[in-house]
N, CA, C and O atoms as a GROMACS GRO file, in nm:
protein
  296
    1UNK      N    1   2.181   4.412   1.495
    1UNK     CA    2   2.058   4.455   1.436
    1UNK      C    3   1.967   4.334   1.416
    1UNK      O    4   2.014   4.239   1.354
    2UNK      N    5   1.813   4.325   1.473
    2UNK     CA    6   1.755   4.258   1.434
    2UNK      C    7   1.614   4.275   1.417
    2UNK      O    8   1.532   4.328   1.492
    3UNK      N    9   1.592   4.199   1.256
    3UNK     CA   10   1.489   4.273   1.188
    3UNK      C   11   1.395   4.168   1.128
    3UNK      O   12   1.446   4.061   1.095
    4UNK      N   13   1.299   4.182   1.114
    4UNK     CA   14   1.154   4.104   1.132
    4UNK      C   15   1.056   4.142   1.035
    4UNK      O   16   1.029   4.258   1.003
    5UNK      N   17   1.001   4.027   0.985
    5UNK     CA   18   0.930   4.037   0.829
    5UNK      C   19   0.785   3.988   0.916
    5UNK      O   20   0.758   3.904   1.002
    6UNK      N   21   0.732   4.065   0.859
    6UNK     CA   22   0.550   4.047   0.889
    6UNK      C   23   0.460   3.986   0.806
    6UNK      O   24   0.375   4.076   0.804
    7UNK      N   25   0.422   3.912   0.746
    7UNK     CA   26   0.378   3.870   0.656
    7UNK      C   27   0.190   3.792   0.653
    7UNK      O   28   0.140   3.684   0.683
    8UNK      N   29   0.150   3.904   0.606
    8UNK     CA   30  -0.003   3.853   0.606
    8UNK      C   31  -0.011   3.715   0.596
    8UNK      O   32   0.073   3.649   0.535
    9UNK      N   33  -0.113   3.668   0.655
    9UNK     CA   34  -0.174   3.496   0.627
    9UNK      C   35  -0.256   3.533   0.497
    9UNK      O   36  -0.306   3.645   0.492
   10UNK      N   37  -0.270   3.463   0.413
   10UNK     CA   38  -0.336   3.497   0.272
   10UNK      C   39  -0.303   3.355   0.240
   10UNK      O   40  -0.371   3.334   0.140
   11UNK      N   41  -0.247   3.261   0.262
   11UNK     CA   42  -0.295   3.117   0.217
   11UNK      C   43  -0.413   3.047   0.337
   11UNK      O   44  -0.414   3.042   0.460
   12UNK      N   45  -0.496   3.003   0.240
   12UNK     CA   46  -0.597   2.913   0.265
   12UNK      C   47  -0.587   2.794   0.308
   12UNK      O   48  -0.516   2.733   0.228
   13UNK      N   49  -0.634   2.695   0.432
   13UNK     CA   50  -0.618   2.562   0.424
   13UNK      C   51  -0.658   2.472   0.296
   13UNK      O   52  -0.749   2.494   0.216
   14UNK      N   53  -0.605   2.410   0.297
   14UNK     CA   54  -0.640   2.319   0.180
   14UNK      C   55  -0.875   2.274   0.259
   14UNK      O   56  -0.975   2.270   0.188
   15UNK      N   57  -0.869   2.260   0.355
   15UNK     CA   58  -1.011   2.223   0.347
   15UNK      C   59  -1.097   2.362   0.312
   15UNK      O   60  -1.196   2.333   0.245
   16UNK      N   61  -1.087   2.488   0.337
   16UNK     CA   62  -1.099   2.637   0.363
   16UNK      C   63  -1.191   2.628   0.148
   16UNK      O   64  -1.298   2.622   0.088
   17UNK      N   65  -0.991   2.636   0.125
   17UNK     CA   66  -1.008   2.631  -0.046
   17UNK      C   67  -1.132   2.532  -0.104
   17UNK      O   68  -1.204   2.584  -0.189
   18UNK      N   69  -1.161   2.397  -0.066
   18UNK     CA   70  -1.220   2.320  -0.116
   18UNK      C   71  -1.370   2.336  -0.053
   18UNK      O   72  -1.458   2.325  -0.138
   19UNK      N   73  -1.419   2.361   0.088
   19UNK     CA   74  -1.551   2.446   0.085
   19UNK      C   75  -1.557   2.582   0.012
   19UNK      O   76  -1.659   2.646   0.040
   20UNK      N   77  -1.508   2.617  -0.038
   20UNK     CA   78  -1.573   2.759  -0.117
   20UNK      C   79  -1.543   2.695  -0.224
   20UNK      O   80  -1.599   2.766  -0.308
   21UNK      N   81  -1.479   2.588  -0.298
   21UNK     CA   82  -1.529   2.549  -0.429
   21UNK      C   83  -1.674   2.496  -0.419
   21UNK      O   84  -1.767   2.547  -0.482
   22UNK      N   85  -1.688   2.397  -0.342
   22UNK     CA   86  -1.810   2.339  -0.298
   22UNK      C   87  -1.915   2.411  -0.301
   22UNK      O   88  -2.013   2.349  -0.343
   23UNK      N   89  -1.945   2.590  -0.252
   23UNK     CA   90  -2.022   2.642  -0.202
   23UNK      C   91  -2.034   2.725  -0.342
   23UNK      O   92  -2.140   2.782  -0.370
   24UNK      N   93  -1.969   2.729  -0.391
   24UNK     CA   94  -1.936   2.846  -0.540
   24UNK      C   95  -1.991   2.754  -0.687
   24UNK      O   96  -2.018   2.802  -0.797
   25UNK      N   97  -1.997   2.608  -0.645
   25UNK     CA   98  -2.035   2.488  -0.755
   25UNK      C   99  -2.195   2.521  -0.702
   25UNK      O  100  -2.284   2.577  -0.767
   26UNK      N  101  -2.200   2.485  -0.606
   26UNK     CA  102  -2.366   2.484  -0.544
   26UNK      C  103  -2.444   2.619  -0.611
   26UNK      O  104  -2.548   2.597  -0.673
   27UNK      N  105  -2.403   2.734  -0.602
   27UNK     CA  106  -2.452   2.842  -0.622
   27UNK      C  107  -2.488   2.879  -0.765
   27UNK      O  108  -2.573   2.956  -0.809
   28UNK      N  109  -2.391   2.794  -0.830
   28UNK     CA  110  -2.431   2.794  -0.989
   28UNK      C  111  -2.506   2.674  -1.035
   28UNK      O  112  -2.549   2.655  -1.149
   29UNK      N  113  -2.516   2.597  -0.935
   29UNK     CA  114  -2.611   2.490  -0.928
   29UNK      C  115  -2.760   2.437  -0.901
   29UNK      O  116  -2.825   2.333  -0.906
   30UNK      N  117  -2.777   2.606  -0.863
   30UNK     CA  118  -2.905   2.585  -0.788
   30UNK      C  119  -3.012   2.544  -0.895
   30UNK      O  120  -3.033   2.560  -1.015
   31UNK      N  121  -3.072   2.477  -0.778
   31UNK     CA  122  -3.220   2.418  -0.874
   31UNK      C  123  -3.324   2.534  -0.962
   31UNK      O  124  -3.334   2.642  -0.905
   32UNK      N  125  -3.387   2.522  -1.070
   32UNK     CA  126  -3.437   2.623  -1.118
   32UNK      C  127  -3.586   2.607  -1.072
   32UNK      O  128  -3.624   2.490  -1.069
   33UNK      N  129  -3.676   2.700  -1.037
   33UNK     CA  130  -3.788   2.690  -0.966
   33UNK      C  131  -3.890   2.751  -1.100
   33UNK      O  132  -3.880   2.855  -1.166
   34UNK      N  133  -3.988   2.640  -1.106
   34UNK     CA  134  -4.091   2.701  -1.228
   34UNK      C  135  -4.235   2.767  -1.198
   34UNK      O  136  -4.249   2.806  -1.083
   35UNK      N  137  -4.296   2.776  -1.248
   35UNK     CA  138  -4.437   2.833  -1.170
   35UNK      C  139  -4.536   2.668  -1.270
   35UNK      O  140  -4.495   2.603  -1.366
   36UNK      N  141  -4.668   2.656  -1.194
   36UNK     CA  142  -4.719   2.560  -1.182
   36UNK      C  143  -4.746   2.590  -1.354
   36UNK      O  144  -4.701   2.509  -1.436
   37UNK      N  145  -4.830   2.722  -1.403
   37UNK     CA  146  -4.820   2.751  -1.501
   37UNK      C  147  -4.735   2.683  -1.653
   37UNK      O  148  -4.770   2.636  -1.761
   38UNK      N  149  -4.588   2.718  -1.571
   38UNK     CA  150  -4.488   2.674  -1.722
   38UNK      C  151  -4.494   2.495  -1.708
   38UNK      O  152  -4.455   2.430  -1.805
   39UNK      N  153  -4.535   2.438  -1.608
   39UNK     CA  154  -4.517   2.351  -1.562
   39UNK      C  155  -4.665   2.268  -1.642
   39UNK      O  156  -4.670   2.155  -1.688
   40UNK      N  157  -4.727   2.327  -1.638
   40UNK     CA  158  -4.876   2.302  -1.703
   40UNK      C  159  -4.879   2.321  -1.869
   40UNK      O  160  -4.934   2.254  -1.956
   41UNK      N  161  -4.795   2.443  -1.875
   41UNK     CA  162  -4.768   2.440  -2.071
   41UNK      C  163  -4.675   2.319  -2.120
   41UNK      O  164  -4.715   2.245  -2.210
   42UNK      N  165  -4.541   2.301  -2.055
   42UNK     CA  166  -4.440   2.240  -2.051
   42UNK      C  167  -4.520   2.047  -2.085
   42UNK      O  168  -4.498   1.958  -2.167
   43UNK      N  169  -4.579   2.059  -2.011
   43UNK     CA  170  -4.644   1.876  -2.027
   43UNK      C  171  -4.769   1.898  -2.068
   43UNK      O  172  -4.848   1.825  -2.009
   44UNK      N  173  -4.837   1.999  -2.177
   44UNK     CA  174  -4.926   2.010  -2.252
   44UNK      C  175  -5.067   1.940  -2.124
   44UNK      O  176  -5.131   1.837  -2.143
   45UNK      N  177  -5.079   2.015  -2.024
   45UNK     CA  178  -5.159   1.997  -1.987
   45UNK      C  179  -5.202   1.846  -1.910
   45UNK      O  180  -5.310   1.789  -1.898
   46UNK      N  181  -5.047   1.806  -1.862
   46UNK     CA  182  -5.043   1.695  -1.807
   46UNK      C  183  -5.092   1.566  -1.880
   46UNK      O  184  -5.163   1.485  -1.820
   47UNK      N  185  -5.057   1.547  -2.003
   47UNK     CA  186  -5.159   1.470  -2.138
   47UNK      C  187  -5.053   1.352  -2.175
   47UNK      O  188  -5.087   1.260  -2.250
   48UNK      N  189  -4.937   1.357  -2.124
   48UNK     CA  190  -4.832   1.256  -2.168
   48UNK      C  191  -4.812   1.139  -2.046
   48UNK      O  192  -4.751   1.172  -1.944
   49UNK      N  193  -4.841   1.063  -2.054
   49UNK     CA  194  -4.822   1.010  -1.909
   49UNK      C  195  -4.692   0.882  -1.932
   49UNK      O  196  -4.714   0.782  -2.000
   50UNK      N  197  -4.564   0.905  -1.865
   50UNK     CA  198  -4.505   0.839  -1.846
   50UNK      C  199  -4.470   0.718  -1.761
   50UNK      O  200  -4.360   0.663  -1.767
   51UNK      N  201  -4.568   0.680  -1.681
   51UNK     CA  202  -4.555   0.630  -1.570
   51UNK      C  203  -4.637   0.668  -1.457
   51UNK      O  204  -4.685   0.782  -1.447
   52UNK      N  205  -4.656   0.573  -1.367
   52UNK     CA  206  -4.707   0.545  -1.227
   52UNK      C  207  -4.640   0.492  -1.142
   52UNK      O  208  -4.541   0.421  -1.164
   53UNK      N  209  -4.693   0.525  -1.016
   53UNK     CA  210  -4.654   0.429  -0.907
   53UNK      C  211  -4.703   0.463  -0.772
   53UNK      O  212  -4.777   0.559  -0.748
   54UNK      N  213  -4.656   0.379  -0.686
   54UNK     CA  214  -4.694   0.410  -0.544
   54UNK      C  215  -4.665   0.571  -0.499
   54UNK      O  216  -4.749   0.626  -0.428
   55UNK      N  217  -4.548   0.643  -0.540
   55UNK     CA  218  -4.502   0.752  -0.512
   55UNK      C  219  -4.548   0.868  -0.612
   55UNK      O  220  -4.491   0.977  -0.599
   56UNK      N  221  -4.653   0.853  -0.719
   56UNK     CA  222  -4.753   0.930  -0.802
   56UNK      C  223  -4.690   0.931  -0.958
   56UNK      O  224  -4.581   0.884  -0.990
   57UNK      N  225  -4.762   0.981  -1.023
   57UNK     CA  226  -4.713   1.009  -1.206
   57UNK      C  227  -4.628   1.040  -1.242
   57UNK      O  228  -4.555   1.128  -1.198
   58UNK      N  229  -4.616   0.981  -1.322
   58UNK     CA  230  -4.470   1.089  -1.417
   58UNK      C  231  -4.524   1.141  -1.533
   58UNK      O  232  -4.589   1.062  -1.602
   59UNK      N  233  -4.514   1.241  -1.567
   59UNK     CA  234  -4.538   1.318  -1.768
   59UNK      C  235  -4.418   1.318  -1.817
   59UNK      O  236  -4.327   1.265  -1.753
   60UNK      N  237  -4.399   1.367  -1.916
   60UNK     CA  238  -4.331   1.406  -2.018
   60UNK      C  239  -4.344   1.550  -2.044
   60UNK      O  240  -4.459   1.586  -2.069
   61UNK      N  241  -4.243   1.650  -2.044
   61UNK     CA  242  -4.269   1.781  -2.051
   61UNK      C  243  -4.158   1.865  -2.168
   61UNK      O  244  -4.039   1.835  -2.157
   62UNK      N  245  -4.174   1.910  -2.214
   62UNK     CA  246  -4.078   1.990  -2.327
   62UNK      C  247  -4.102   2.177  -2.255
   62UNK      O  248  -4.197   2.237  -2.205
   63UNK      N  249  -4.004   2.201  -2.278
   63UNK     CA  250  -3.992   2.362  -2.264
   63UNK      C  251  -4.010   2.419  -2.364
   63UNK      O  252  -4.041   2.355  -2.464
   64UNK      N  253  -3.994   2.566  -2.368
   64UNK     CA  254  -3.947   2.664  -2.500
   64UNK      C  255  -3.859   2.613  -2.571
   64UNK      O  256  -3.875   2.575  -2.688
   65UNK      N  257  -3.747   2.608  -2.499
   65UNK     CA  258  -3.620   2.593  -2.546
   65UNK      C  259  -3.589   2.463  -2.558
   65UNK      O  260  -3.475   2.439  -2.520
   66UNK      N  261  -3.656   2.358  -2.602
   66UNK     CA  262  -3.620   2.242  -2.645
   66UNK      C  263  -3.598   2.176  -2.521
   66UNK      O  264  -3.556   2.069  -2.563
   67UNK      N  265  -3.597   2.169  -2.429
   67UNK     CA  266  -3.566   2.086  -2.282
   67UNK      C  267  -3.665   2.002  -2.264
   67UNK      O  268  -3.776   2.049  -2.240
   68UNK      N  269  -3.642   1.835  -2.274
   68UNK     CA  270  -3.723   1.749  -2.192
   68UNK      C  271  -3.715   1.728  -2.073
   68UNK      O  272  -3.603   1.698  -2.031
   69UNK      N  273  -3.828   1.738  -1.975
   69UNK     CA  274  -3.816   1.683  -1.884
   69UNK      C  275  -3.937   1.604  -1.819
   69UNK      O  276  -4.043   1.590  -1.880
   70UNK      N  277  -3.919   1.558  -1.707
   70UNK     CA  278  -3.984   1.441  -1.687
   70UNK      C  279  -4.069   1.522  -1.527
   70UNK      O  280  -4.004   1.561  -1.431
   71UNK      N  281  -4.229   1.529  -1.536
   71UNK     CA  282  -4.265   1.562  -1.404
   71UNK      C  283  -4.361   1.479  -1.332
   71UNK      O  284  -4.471   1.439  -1.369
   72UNK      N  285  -4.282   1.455  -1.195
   72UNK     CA  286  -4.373   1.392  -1.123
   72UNK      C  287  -4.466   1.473  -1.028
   72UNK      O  288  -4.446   1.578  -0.967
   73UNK      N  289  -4.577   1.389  -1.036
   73UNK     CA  290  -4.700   1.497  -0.956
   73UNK      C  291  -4.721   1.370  -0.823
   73UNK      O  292  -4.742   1.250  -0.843
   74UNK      N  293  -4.713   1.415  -0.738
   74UNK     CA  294  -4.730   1.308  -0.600
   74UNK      C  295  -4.851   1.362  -0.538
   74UNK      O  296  -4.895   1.311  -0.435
   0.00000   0.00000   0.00000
């Protein structure tokens, strides 16, 4: 008698596993996109100026929610 086990592939390569962490980090990573608007309340009207340079301004910007951030206008 001879008898034979079938056994789905259901392990992952080790590189397989580590692009879909990669791709699953990215996705919760994505950049958040603002409108010019919040972007215009956020740095009070572009009124803080942090800096210059060859590559354009920097402001100072606060959100709703307490978030500083820093925008450059090129």
């Amino acid at each position: 008698m001879i008898q034979s086990t079938l056994r789905p592939k259901t392990k992952k390569s080790f590189l397989t596993l580590t692009m879909d962490n990669f791709l699953n980090d990215m996705e919760r990573k994505k950049p958040i996109r603002f409108t010019s608007q919040q972007i215009w309340i956020a740095t009070d009207n572009f009124t803080n100026l942090l800096g210059s340079g060859g590559f354009g301004s920097v402001y100072k910007g606060i959100f709703s929610n307490g978030t500083l951030v820093a925008v450059k206008i090129l």
